[in-house]
N, C-alpha and C positions, 0 to 999 in steps of 0.2 A: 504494500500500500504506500503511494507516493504522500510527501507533504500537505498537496493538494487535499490529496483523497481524504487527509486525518482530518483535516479543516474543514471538509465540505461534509461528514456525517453526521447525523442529527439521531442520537440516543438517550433513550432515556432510562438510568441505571438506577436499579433496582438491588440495595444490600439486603440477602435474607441470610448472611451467615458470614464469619470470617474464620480465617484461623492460617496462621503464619510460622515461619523457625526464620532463623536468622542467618543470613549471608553477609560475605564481605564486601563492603558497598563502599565509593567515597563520603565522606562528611558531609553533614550537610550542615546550614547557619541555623546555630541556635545562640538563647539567651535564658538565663533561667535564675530562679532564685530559691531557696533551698525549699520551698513546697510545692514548685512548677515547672514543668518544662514548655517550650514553645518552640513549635517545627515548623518551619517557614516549605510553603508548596508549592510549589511552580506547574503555573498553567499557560500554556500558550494555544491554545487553538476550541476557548469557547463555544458551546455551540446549547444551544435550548432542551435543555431538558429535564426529568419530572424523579427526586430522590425523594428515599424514606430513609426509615430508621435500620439497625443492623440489629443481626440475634449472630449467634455463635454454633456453626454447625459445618461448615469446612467450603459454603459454595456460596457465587452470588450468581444473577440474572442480569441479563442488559435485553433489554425491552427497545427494538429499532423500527425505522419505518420498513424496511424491510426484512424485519420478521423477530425472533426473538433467539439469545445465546444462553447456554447455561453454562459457568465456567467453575472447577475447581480449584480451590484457592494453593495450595499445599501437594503436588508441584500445580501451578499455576498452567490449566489444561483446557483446553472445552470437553464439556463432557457431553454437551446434544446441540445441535443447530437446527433450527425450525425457520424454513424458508417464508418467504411471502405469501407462495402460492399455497403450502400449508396454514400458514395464520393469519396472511395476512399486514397490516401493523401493527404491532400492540402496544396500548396505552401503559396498560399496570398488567405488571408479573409479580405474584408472593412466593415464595418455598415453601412449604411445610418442612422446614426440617429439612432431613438428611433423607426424606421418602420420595414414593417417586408422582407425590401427587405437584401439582404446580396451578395456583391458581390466576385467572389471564382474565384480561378486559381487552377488548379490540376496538379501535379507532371506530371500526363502522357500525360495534354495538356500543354504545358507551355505556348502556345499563346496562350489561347484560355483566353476570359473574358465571366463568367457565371453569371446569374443573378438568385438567388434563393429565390423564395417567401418563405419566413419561418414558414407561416400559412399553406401554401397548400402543401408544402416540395417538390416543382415540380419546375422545371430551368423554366423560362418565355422567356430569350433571348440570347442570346451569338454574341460574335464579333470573330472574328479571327484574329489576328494581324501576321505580315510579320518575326516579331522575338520574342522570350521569353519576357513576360510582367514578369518585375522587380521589382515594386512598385505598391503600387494602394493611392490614396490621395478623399477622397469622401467628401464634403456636401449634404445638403438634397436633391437638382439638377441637381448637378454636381460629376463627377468621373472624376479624372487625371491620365491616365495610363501610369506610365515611363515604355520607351521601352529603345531598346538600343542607339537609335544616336536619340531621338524625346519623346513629350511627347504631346498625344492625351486626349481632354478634350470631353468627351463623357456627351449628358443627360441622367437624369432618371427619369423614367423607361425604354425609349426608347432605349437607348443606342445608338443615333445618333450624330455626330459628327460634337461638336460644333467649336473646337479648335483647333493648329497644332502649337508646337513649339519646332522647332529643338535646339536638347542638344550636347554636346560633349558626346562622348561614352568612354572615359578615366576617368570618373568622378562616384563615386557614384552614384546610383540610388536617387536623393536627390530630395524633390518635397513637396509645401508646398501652402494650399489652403486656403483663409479666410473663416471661417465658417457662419458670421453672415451673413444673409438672407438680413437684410436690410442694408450691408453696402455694396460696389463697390467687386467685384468678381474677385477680384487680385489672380495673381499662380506667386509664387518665382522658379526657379531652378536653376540649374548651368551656367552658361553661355561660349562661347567658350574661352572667355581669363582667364590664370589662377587666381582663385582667386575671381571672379568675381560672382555677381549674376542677371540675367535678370526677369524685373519684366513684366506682363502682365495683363489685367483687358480682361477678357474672353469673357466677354458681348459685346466686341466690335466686334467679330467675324463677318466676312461679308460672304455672300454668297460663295460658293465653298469650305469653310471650309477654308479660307485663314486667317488670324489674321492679325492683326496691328501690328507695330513696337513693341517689348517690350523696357521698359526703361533699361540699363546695368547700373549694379553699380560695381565699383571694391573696395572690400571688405576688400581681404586679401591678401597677398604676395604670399603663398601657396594653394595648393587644397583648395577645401572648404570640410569642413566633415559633418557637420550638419546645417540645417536650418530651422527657424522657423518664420510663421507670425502671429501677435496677429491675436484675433477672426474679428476683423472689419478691416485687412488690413492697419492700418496705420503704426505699426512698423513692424523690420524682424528682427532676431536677427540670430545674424549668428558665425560659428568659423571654423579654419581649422584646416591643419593635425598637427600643434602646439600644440594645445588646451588649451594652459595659459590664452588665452584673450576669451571674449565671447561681441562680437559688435554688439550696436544695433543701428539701421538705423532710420530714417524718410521715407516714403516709396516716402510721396509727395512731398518735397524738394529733398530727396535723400542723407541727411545729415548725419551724422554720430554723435549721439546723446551721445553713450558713450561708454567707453570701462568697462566692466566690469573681473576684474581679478580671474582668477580660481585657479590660484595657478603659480610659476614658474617650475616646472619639466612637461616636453611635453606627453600630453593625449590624450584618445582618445574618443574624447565629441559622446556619443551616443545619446541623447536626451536634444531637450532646448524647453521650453515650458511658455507661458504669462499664467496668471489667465484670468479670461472672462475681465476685466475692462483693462488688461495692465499696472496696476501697480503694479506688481511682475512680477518677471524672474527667471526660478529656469534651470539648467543643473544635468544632470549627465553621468560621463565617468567610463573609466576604472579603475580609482582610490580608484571605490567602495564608492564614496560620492556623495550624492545631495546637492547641492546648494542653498539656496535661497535668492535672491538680493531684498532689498526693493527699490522700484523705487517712486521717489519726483520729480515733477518735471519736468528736461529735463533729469532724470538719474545723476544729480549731487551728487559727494562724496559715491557713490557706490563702496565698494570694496568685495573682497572675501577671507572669513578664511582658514587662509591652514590646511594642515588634521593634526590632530595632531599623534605625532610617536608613530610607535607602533599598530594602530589602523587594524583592520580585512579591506580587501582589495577585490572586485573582481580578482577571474582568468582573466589570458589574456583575455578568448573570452567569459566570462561571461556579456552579457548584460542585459541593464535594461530599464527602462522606467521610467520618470517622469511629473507628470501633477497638477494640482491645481483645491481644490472643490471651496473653498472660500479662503477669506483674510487670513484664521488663520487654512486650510488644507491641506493636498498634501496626494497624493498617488503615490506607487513606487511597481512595477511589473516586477519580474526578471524572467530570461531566467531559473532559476532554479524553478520552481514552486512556487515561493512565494512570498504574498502578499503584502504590510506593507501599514500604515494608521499613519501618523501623523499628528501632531496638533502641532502647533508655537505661538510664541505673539511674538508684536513687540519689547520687552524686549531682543527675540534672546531664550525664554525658549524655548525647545520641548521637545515632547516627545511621544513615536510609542505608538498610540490606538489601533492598531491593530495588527494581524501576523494570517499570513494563509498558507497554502499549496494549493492552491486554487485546484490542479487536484483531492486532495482529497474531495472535495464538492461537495458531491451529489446534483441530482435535485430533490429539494424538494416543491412540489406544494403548500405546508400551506403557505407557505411565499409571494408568489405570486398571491394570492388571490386579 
């Protein structure tokens, strides 16, 4: 794929999993202070496209106008390619997991929710919903599908309809589900007052598809722009359209644990994200930096290094992605096709093991043996 070709594709990536080791990579420009570290990204070839949040399970999706990719992360491989003439283009891809179900929205149904076995490459179920499905949010039983004024908690395989929890339709598509199986089945999203976010535990769902009261928290002063819940639902870390602060909650007090600072000039946090354990927080905006906060504690004496001047930036609408393998990995996946893999200590060193282009990785079956 020439230069050109990087610049002229239009993707939209979709993290339903990470998981990385560490290779010998050049340095890359950091700055840090003994609670943070801060990875500067480099993007050059922009292009429009539609991210979520990341769960931990070894793969992601990139969701293109000419069809959809399923790539493993660990060695970094395509594991299925679904042509146009098969899908289509599709809007939203989610993973379940590490199974072979995958579920897809297409450009030319935009209500419709598809459920694709990835082994038999054959739809098994589909929902239709009443307006365009705008987000998809999945664990291994559950799927959140934000629509436009609500957000329906469907099961799988079935796709029958556990949950109903009406959202403001002036708000991002924002929606955020615990992953771990054996902890309480909490979904965060936006709530009708501004600023705010409503928590729910899904499992309480009664007959008729009616839900329980969710708990409301008020967050922030302004919209909220992104949120996130660790994997076992006890914290949510949350920011709005400011993006200098990044707060993190108690989900069962409802308390406000800490404020963690991203810098003073107003961003626009695309991605915040826990390690499996909850004790790290990392963000990344449009500033073209990741974050990473070491969390002690209740979150005490956590701050965040500003960027240092001069340093390579995201475009406006170039987005990214950021998630954590273990205590001392992270990975970062931008709107422009590329990869990165770094590795931290609590020192505050890093430095990127990795770089890829990943649309240029072919599917290669030796690896996947």
């Amino acid at each position: 794929m020439s230069s050109g070709e990087r610049t002229a594709w239009s993707a939209r990536v979709v993290i339903s999993s990470l998981l990385c080791t560490t290779h010998s990579a050049p340095r890359c420009t950091v700055r840090h202070s003994t609670a943070t570290r801060v990875v500067y990204i480099f993007s050059s070839a922009p292009t429009r496209s539609f991210l979520t949040s990341c769960y931990c399970s070894g793969c992601f999706t990139c969701c293109l106008r000419s069809g959809l990719r399923v790539y493993n992360v660990e060695p970094l491989v395509e594991k299925a390619h679904y042509s146009k003439d098969e899908l289509g283009e599709v809007l939203l891809c989610e993973m379940v997991f590490r199974t072979n179900w995958l579920l897809v929205v297409k450009a030319r149904r935009p209500c419709n929710l598809l459920l694709l076995d990835d082994q038999q490459r054959v739809f098994k179920a589909e929902v239709l919903f009443k307006s365009p499905i705008r987000a998809l949010r999945a664990r291994k039983d559950k799927v959140a599908v934000v629509l436009s004024s609500s957000i329906q908690v469907l099961s799988v395989p079935s796709l029958q309809r556990m949950a109903l929890l009406r959202t403001p339709s002036t708000v991002r598509p924002l929606c955020s589900l615990a992953s771990d199986n054996n902890a309480s089945q909490l979904l965060a999203a936006p709530a009708h007052r501004k600023g705010s976010v409503q928590l729910l535990d899904v499992s309480r769902a009664v007959k008729g598809a009616q839900s329980s009261s969710p708990a409301v928290v008020g967050c922030h002063q302004t919209n909220l722009v992104c949120l996130s819940l660790s994997a076992n639902g006890t914290k949510l870390a949350t920011a709005s359209a400011r993006g200098t602060i990044i707060r993190l909650w108690d989900t069962a007090s409802k308390r406000m644990l800490h404020e963690l600072r991203r810098g003073s000039d107003y961003a626009d946090v695309y991605c915040i994200n826990f390690n499996p354990s909850a004790s790290l927080v990392s963000c990344v905006s449009d500033k073209g930096t990741v974050h990473v906060w070491t969390a002690r504690g209740a979150y005490a004496h956590v701050a965040a290094a500003a960027a240092a001047p001069g340093s390579a930036v995201h475009a406006p609408h170039a987005r990214a992605l950021c998630a954590f393998v273990d205590d001392n990995n992270a990975v970062v996946i931008c709107e422009d096709g590329t990869f990165h893999k770094f590795t931290f200590s609590a020192e505050g060193n890093c430095h990127r093991s990795d770089f890829e282009y990943f649309l240029q990785v072919g599917e290669d079956d030796e690896f996947l043996q």
